[in-house]
LUMKOL-524112 format. One record per residue (C-alpha): x, y, z. Coordinates in steps of 0.5 Angstrom, whole numbers, padded with zeros to 4 digits, always signed. Each point is the difference from the previous one (the first is absolute). Layout:
N
XYZ;...
END
This chain:
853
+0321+0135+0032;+0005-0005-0002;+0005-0002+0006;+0005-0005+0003;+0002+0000+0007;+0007-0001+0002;-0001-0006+0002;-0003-0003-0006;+0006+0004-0003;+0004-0004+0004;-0003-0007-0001;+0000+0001-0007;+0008+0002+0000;+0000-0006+0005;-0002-0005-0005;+0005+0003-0005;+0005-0001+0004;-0001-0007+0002;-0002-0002-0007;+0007+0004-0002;+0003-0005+0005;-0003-0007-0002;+0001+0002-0008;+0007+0002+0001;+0004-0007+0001;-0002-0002-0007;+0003+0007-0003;+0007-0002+0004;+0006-0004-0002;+0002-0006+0003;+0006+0004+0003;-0005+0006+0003;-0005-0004+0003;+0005-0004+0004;+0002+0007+0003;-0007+0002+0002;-0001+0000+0007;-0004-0007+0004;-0006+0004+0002;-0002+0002-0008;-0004-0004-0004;+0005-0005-0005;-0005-0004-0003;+0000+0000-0008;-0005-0002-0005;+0002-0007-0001;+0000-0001-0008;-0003-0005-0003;+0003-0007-0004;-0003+0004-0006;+0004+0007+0002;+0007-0005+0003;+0000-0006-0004;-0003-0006+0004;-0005-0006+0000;-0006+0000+0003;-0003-0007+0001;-0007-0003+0003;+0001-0007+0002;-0006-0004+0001;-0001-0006+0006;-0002-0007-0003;-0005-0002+0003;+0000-0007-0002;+0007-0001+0004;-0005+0003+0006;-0005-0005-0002;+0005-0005+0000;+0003+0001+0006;-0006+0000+0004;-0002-0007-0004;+0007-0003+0002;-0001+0002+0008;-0007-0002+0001;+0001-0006-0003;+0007+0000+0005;-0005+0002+0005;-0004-0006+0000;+0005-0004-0002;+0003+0002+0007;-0006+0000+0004;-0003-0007-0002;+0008-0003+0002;+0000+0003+0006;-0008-0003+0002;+0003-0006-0003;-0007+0000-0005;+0001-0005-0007;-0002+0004-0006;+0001-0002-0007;+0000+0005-0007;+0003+0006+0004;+0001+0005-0007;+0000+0006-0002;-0003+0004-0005;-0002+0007-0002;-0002+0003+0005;-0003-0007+0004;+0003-0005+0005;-0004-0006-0001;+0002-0006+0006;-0004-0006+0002;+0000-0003+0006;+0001-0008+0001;-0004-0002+0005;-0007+0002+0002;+0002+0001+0007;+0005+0005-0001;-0004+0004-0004;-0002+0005+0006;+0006+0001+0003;+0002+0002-0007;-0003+0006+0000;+0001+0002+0007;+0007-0001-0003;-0001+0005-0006;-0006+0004+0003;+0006+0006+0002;+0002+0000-0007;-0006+0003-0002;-0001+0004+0006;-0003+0008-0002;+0004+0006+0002;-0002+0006+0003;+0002+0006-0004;-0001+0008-0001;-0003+0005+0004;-0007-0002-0002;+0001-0008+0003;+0001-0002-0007;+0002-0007-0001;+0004-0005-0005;+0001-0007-0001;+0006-0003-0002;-0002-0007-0002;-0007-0003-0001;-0001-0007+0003;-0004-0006-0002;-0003-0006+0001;-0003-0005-0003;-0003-0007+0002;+0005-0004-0003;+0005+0003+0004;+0004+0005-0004;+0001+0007+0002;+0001+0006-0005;+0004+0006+0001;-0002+0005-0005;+0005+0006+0002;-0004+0007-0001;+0002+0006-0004;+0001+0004+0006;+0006-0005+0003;+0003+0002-0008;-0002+0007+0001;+0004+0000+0007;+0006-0004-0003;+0000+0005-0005;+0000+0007+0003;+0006-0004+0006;+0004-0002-0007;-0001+0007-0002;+0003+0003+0007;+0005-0005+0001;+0002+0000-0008;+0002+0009+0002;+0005-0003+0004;+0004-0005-0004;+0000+0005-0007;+0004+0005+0004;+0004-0005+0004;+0002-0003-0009;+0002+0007-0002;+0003+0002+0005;+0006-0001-0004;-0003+0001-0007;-0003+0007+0002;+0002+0002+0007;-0002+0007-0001;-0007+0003-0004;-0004-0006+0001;-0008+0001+0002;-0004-0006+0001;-0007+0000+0003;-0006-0004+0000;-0005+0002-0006;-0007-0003+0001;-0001-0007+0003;+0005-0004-0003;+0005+0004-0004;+0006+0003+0001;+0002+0007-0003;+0008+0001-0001;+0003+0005-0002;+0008+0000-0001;+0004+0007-0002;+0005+0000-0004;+0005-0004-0004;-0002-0008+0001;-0001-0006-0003;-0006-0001+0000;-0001-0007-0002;+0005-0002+0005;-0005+0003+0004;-0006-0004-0003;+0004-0006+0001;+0003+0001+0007;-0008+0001+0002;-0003-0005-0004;+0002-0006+0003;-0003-0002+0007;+0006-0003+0002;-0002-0004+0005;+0006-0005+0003;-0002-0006+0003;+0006-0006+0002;-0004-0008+0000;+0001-0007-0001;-0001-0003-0006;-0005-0006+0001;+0004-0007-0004;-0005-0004+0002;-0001+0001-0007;+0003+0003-0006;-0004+0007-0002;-0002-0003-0008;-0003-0006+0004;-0004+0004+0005;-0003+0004-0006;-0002-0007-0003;-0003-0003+0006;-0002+0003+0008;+0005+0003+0005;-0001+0001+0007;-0004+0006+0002;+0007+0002+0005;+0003+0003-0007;-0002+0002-0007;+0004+0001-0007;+0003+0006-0002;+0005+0001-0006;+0007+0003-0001;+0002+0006-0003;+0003-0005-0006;-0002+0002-0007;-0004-0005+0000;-0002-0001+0006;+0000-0006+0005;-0004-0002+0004;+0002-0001+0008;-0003-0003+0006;+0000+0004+0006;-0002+0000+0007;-0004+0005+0002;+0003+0003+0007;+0004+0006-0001;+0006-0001+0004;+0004+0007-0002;-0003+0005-0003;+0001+0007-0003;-0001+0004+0006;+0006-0005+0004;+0005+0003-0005;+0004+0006+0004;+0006+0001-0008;+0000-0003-0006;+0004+0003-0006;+0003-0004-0006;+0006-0003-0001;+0004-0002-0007;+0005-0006+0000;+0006+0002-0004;+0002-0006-0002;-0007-0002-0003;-0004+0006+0000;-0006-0004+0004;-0004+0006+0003;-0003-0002+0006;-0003+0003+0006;+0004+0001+0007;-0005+0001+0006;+0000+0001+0008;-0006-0002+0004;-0003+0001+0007;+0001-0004+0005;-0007-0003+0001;+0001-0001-0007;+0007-0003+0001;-0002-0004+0006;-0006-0003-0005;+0005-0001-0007;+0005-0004+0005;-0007-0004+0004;-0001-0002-0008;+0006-0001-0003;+0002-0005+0006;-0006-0004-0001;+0001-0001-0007;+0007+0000-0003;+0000-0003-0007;-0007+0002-0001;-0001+0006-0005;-0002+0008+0002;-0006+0003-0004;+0001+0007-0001;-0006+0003-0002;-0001+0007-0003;-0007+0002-0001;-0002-0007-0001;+0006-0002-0005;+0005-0004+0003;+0007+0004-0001;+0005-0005+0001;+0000-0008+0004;+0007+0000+0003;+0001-0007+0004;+0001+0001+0008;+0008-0002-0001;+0001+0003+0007;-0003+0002+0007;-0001+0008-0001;+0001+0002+0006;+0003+0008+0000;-0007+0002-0004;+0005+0002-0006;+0000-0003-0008;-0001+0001-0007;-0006-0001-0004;+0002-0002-0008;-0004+0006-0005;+0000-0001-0008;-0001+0007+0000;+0005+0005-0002;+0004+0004+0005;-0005+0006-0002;-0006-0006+0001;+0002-0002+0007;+0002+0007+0002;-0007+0002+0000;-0002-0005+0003;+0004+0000+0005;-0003+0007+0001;-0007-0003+0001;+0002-0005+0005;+0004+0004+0004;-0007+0006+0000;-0005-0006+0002;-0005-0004-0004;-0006+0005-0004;-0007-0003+0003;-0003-0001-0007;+0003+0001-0007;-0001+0008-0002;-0002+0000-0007;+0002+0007-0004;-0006+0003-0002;+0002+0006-0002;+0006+0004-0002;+0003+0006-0002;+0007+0002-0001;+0004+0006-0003;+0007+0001+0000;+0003+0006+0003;+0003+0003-0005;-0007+0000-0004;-0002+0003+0007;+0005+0005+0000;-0003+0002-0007;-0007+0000+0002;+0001+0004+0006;+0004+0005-0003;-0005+0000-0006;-0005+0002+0006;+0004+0006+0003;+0001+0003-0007;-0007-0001-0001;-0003+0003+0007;+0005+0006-0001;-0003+0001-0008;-0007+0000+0003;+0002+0005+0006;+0003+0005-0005;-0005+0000-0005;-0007+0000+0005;+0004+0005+0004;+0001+0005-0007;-0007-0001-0002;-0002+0003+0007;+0005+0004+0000;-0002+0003-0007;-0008+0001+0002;+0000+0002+0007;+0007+0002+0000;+0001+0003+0008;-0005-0005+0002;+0002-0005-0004;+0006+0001+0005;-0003-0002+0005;-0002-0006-0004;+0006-0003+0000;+0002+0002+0006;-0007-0005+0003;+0003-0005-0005;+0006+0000+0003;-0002-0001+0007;-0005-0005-0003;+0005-0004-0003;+0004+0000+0007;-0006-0001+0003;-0001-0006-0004;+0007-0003+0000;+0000+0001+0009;-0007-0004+0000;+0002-0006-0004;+0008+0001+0004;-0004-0001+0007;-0005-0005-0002;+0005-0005-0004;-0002+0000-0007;+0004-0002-0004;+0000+0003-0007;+0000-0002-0006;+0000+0002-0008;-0008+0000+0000;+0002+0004+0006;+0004+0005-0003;-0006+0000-0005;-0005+0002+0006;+0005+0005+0001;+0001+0004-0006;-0008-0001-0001;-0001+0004+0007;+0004+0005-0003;-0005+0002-0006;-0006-0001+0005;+0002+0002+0006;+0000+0008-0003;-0008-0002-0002;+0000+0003+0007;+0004+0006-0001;-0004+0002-0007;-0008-0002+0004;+0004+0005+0005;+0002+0005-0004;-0007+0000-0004;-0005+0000+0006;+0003+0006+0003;+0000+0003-0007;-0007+0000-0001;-0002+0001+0007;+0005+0007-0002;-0005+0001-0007;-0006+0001+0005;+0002+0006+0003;+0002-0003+0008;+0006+0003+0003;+0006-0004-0003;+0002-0002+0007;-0008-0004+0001;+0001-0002-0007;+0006-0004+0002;-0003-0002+0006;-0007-0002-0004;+0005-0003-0005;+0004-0004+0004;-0006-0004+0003;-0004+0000-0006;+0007-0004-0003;+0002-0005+0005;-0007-0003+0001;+0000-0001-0009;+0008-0002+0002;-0002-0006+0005;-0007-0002-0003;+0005-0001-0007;+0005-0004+0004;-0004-0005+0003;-0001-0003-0007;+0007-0001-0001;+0002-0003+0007;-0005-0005-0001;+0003-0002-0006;+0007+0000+0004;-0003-0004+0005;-0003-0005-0003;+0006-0001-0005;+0005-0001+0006;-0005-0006+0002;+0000-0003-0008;+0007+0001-0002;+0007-0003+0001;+0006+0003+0004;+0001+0004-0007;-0007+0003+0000;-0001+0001+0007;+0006+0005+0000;-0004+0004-0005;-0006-0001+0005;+0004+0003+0006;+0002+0006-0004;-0006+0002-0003;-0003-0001+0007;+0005+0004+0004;+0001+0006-0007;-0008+0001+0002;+0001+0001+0007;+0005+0004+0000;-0003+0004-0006;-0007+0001+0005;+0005+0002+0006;+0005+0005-0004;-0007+0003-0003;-0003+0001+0007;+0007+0003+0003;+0006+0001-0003;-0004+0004-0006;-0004+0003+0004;+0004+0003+0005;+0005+0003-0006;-0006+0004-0003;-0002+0003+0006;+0006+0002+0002;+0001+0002-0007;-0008+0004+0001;+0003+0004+0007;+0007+0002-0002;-0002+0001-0007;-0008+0003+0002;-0001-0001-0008;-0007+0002-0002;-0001-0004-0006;+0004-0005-0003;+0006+0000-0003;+0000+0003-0007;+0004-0005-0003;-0005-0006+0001;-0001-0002-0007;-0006-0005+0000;-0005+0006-0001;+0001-0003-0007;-0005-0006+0002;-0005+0006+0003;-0002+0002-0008;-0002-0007-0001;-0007-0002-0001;+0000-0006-0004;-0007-0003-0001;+0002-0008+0002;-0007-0003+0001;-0001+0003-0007;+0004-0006-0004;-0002-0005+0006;-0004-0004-0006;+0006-0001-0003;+0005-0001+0004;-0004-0005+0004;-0001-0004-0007;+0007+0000-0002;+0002-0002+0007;-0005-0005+0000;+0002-0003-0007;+0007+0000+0002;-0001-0003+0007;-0004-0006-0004;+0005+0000-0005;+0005-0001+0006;-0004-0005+0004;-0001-0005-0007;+0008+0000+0000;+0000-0002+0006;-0005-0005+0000;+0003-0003-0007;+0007+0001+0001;+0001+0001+0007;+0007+0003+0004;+0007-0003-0001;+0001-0001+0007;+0006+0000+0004;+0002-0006+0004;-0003+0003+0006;-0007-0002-0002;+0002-0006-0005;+0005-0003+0004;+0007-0002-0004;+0007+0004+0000;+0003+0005-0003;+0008+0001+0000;+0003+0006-0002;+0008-0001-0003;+0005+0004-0002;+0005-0002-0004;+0007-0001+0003;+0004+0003-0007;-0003+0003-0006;-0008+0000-0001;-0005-0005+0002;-0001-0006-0005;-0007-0001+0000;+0000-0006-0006;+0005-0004+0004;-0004+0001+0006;-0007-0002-0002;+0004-0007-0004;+0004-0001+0007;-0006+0000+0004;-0004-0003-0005;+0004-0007+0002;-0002+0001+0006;-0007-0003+0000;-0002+0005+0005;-0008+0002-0005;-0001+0006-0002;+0005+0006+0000;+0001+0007-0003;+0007+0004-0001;+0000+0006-0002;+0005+0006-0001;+0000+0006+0005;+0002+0007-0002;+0007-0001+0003;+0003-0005-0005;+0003-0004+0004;-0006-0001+0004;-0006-0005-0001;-0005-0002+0003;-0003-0008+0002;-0008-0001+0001;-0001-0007+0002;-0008-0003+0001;-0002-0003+0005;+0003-0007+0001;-0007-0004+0002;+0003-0004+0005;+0001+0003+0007;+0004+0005+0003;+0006-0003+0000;+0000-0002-0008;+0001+0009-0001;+0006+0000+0004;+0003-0007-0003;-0001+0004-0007;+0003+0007+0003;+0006-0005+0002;+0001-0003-0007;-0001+0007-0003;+0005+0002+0004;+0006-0005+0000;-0001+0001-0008;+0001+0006-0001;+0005+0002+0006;+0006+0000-0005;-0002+0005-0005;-0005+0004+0005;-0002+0004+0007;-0005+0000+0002;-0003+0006+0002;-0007-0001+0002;-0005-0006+0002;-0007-0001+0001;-0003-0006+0002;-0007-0001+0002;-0003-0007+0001;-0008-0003-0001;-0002+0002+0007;+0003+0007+0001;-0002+0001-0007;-0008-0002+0001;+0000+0004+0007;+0003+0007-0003;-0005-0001-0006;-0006+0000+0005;+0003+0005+0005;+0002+0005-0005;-0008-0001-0003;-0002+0000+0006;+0004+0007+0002;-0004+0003-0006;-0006-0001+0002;+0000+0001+0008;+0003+0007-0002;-0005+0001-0005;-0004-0001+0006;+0002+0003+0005;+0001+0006-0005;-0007-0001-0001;-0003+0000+0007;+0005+0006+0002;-0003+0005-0005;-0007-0002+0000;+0001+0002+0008;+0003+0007-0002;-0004+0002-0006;-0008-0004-0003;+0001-0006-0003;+0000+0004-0007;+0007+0002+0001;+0001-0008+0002;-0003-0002-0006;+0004+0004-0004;+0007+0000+0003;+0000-0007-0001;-0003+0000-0007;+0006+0004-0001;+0005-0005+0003;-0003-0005-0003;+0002+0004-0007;+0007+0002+0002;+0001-0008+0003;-0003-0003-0007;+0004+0005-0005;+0006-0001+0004;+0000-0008-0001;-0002+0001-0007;+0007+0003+0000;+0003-0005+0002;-0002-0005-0005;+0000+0005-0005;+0008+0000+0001;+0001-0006+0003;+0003+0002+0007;+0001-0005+0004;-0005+0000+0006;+0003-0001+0006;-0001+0002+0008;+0003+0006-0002;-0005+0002-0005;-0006-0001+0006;+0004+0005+0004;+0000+0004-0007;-0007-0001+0000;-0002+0001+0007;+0005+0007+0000;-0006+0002-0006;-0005+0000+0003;+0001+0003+0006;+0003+0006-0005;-0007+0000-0004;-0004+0000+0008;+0004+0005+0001;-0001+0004-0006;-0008-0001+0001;+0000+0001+0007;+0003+0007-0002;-0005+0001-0004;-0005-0002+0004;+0001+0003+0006;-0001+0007-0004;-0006-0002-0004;-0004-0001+0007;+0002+0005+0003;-0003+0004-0006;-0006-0003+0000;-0001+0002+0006;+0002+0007-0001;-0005+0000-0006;-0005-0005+0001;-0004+0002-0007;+0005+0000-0005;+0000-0005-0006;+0004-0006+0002;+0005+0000-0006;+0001+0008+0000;+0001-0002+0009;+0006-0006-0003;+0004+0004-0005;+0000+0007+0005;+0003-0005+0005;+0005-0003-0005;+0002+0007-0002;+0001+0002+0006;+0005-0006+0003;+0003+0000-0008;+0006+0003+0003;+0000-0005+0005;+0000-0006-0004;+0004+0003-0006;+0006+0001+0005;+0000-0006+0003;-0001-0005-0006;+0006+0004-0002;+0005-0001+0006;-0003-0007+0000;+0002-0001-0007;+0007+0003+0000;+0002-0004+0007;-0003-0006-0004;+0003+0002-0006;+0008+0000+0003;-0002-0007+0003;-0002-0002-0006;+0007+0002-0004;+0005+0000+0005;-0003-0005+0006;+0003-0006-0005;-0003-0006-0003;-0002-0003+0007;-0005+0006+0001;-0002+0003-0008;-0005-0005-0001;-0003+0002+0007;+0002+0007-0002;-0004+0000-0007;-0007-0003+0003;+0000+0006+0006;+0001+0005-0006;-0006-0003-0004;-0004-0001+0007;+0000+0007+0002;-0002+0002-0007;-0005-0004-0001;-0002+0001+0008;+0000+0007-0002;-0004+0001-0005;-0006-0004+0003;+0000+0004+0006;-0003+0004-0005;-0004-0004-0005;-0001-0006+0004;-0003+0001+0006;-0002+0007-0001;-0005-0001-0005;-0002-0007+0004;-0003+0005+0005;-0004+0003-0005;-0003-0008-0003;-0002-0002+0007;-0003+0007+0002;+0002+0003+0005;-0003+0006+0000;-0006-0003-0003;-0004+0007+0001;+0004+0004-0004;+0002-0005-0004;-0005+0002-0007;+0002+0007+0000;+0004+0000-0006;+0007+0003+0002;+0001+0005-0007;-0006+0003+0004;+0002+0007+0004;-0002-0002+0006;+0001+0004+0007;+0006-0005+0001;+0008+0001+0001;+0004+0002-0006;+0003-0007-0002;+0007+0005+0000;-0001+0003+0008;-0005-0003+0003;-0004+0006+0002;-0007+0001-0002;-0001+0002-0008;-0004+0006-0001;
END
């Protein structure tokens, strides 16, 4: 008998108000959450830039300036080391990633290496006693040393850069963006940064991009810097070049007398009468006591000023500066010098960040996109929770009330755990919504055949219930694999989707296995119902005995053609991919007054010499959209060519959305994305073949493959452009279809057990007949959640939306045409596989699954 324990009720009432109390914050007004009391919850889900306006930038350590700073302090090292054992050497240099010296005299040779042998000292790291090496030392027989400088000193310059670089970026936005900054360190040598908001984004990027490493030293007159370039100059200085347009060459010592980390405020300054911008500086007091030691010494002589290897400005030492106080002439705008004094005063980046990565959305297209995804959620929740309503009616209300605990509970996970939503997450969501009640309808039809067979109504729900979660749970798992490895392969974008298909599938096993539950036992004992309730409508499936294996030739034959008609297209003419995967940017503009001109936007930028490009209108008329092809010369060349686009077309257009994605990002979404395909079919795989035989296996991923292959001749048949969202697309598919299939399956073996004799394709159309309800209503309430997306998601998500609707009809019919007949081709009851199914055999009907007499 079916029943729950008060403190099962309890519990259960517990969750439902804790979930209460976590979701409720994102329901309240700035105004009502401030007047909640301390101890209740106040975290909201936090918005992402796609939903608030915002950019988000993945920011790359140079390697090469860690290379080369670990090649200027071995080579200062052993400079060092060899003066202070006062060793003579000759050809101290270096190069690349190896410092060559060679020692003078023959006798000088062994002390030398006891000189440098700790430089390649091997450290003990790790749990395990792992070991590095920063430096391999060298000898040969004439005498020179070689210190090749390993990858594991880079590697270790590279992630303390990496630390180091989290620091400084904050401290430089502080002022820019002192609120919604989230700066955290992404894999080993990149930065991922998200601002919120309305921010100039290039300020941002030019406040970042520069290392801005200050350092004040002598300028060696020994001779000018033309003639050191033209002859040798001393190993104590070096030759480096002024900001000047063009460049002159200057010949600076090498010791650092001040540097950045010595300067406590610098601003900028404007003369009034000559407009000359300038910097106004205060340093500490080992750095004043240090400028005051040098300028003593050297009055006449020329400062070198040095930022990030280029000689700013060479003021003449008039004067003793004594107080530590002064101005460093700029040529830079007073804009120019304000950002500059602001990194200078936040502290000098270790290595350069190049922008490898960026997205940015204004907030009002931000504003438009999460009011789009409301209006869809509430269209979808309306529509599914109507059609339950039509064909279970007093049951379908308890649907809707699951739903909505369910969407509570969603909102209570992603709130607790920190998520931060996204557009792609509100299409999880409102996809939730169409599948969720997957759960209700294998609920509700379980318990309506157990009830068909003659068993009291209340072992009939008990059956139902147990026969159902076991379906619910073996289907899901297909779909949360899908949205684990999505969230490993995507973006921030992406990753919001992950997240809430994840949770959406979670919650929907909990409120299953509880709240649903409980509400149909209660209703079971205060109602004491015999049978169920009369106005439950999906009998009309029960008159269905349609013979599918019937027309398995066919249907394999055309799906065959169209799937290789689909796979020639694919190899011929291939898929527009976005920038996600061929790198390059895409701009979104919106005309300032009047309608997008898209002829003076395609003759503005073609003077640009920036290579190939693409301008075309939008729907909106004063919008136009800007495809830009990869540049092919690095990183940089994609953000120089956004910064061009942008300056040109700044007077007549705001811009709205940007998409930049450079080589490397690109290679490595390519190969994940690919990679994630495959690792899911895989691991669907492996996880069917463990539940059911390997037929089953065989056939789930024949199907698969079929829906993925449609599914891309879909898209080079319409010219969508493929992106990380089409993957997410993709993926959200074939959990779908597995989901559909594993359905079916799960009934298909448990008739064969139940009637080891009956012909196979006889055994496969009952099993389909008899969960046709089930799988009508739920392509029906996934195919109006996904019909809402579609129509009222916005342009951001139609694309996505339209795919989905396609997917879950092509994953719907080949749950049914695809993987049943493949059963039948790689004989899975081989023993009954002969008999003919137009035969009478003593065999379940096809309509009932009781046995044919």
């Amino acid at each position: 008998m079916l029943h729950f324990s008060r403190w099962k009720t309890a519990l259960i009432w517990f969750v439902v108000l804790v979930a209460a109390l976590f979701a409720a914050p994102n329901l309240l007004t700035d105004r009502q959450l401030q007047s909640l009391p301390g101890w209740l919850p106040h975290h909201r889900l936090a918005l992402g830039s796609d939903l608030r306006g915002g950019s988000h930038l993945l920011f790359a350590v140079e390697r090469a300036d860690i290379a080369q700073q670990r090649l200027e302090d071995a080579v200062a090292s052993v400079r060092t080391r060899l003066r202070e054992a006062k060793i003579r050497y000759t050809g101290l240099v270096g190069n690349d990633r190896t410092v060559t010296v060679k020692i003078t005299d023959p006798a000088q040779v062994q002390p030398a290496m006891d000189a440098l042998k700790d430089l390649a000292a091997i450290t003990r790291t790790g749990w395990f006693g792992g070991t590095t090496q920063d430096v391999v030392l060298q000898k040969t027989d004439d005498g020179q040393f070689t210190l090749d400088i390993t990858n594991a000193s880079i590697d270790a310059g590279i992630a303390a850069a990496q630390t180091q670089s989290l620091d400084v970026i904050r401290r430089r936005l502080s002022d820019i963006a002192p609120e919604n900054l989230i700066v955290k360190p992404e894999g080993s040598d990149r930065i991922d940064m998200v601002i919120l908001g309305d921010v100039d984004v290039e300020q941002v990027k030019t406040v970042l991009n520069e290392p801005a490493k200050l350092s004040v030293r002598l300028i060696d007159d020994s001779m000018t810097g033309q003639e050191a370039l033209n002859g040798r100059w001393p190993a104590t200085s070096q030759v480096l070049y002024s900001l000047d347009d063009p460049p002159v060459p200057y010949l600076v010592d090498r010791t650092d007398y001040v540097t950045g980390g010595n300067i406590v405020d610098i601003k900028p300054s404007v003369d009034e009468q000559t407009q000359a911008v300038s910097l106004a500086y205060q340093l500490d007091a080992p750095g004043t006591e240090r400028l005051a030691q040098l300028t003593r010494g050297n009055v006449g002589r020329h400062l070198a000023i040095i930022f990030d290897d280029q000689v700013m400005a060479s003021p003449v030492i008039s004067a003793p500066i004594l107080d530590g106080k002064g101005s460093i002439p700029v040529t830079f705008t007073q804009d120019g010098a304000s950002n500059l004094a602001l990194m200078l005063r936040s502290g000098a980046l270790p290595a350069t960040l190049t922008t490898v990565e960026e997205r940015t959305v204004s907030p009002l297209l931000g504003a438009e996109s999460a009011r789009a995804g409301l209006v869809a959620g509430i269209v979808a929740a309306i529509l599914v929770i109507g059609l339950m309503l039509a064909f279970y009616r007093g049951l379908g209300v308890i649907a809707a009330i699951s739903l909505a605990f369910n969407l509570l509970l969603i909102l209570a996970v992603l709130s607790l755990v920190g998520a931060t939503l996204t557009l792609p997450g509100i299409a999880g969501i409102v996809l939730i919504m169409g599948m969720a009640v997957d759960a209700n309808v294998l609920i509700y039809e379980r318990i309506r055949e157990e009830a068909k067979t003659g068993r009291p109504f209340s072992q009939a729900i008990d059956s139902g219930f147990s026969r159902a979660l076991r379906t619910i749970l073996d289907a899901n798992v297909t779909i949360f694999i899908a949205a684990v490895i999505l969230f490993y392969l995507g973006n921030e974008t992406v990753r919001g989707f992950a997240v809430t298909l994840a949770a959406g599938i979670l919650t929907t096993v909990i409120t299953a296995a509880t709240l649903t539950r409980w509400i149909v036992v209660t209703w079971l004992h205060r109602r004491h119902p015999k049978h169920l309730p009369k106005d439950v409508h999906t009998g009309v499936f029960d008159r269905a005995n349609i013979r599918f294996m019937g027309i398995r030739r066919y249907s394999f034959t055309v799906s065959a053609a169209l799937s290789i008609v689909a796979m020639i297209a694919f190899a011929g003419l291939g898929l527009n991919l976005g920038v996600d995967f061929s790198g390059g940017s895409s701009v979104e503009f919106t005309a300032k007054q009047g309608a997008a001109n898209v002829d003076d936007i395609r003759s503005r930028l073609g003077e640009l010499n920036i290579g190939e490009f693409d301008v075309r209108g939008l729907r909106n008329a004063s919008q136009a959209l800007i495809r830009i092809q990869s540049q092919g010369g690095g990183e940089n060349a994609e953000q120089s060519v956004m910064t061009l686009v942008r300056d040109e077309l700044s007077s007549d257009y705001d811009t709205r959305r940007v998409d930049i994605v450079g080589p490397a990002v690109s290679g490595e979404l390519t190969t994940a994305a690919t990679l994630g395909v495959l690792a899911s079919l895989a691991v669907i795989l492996v996880y069917i073949w463990l539940r059911f035989e390997w037929q089953f296996a065989v056939g789930a991923i024949v199907a698969t493959l079929h829906d993925v292959i449609l599914t891309l001749g879909l898209f080079v048949l319409t010219g969508m452009e493929f992106n990380l969202t089409s993957v997410a697309a993709l993926l959200t598919i074939v959990g779908y279809s597995l989901n559909d299939t594993v359905v079916v399956y799960d009934r298909m073996r448990e008739n064969l057990k139940r009637y080891p004799r009956m012909p196979l394709p006889i055994l496969i159309d009952a099993s389909i007949n008899q969960t046709l309800s089930r799988t009508v209503l739920t392509a029906a309430t996934t195919l109006l959640a996904l019909l809402a997306l579609c129509l009222f998601g916005g342009d951001a998500l139609r694309s996505f939306a339209f795919v989905m609707l396609f997917g879950v009809a092509v994953g719907t019919f080949s749950s049914i045409y695809i993987a049943a007949p493949v059963l039948i081709a790689f004989k899975l009851r081989p023993d009954t596989l002969d008999n003919d199914p137009d035969k009478k055999v003593a065999g379940p009907d096809a309509q009932s699954g009781k046995p044919a007499v």
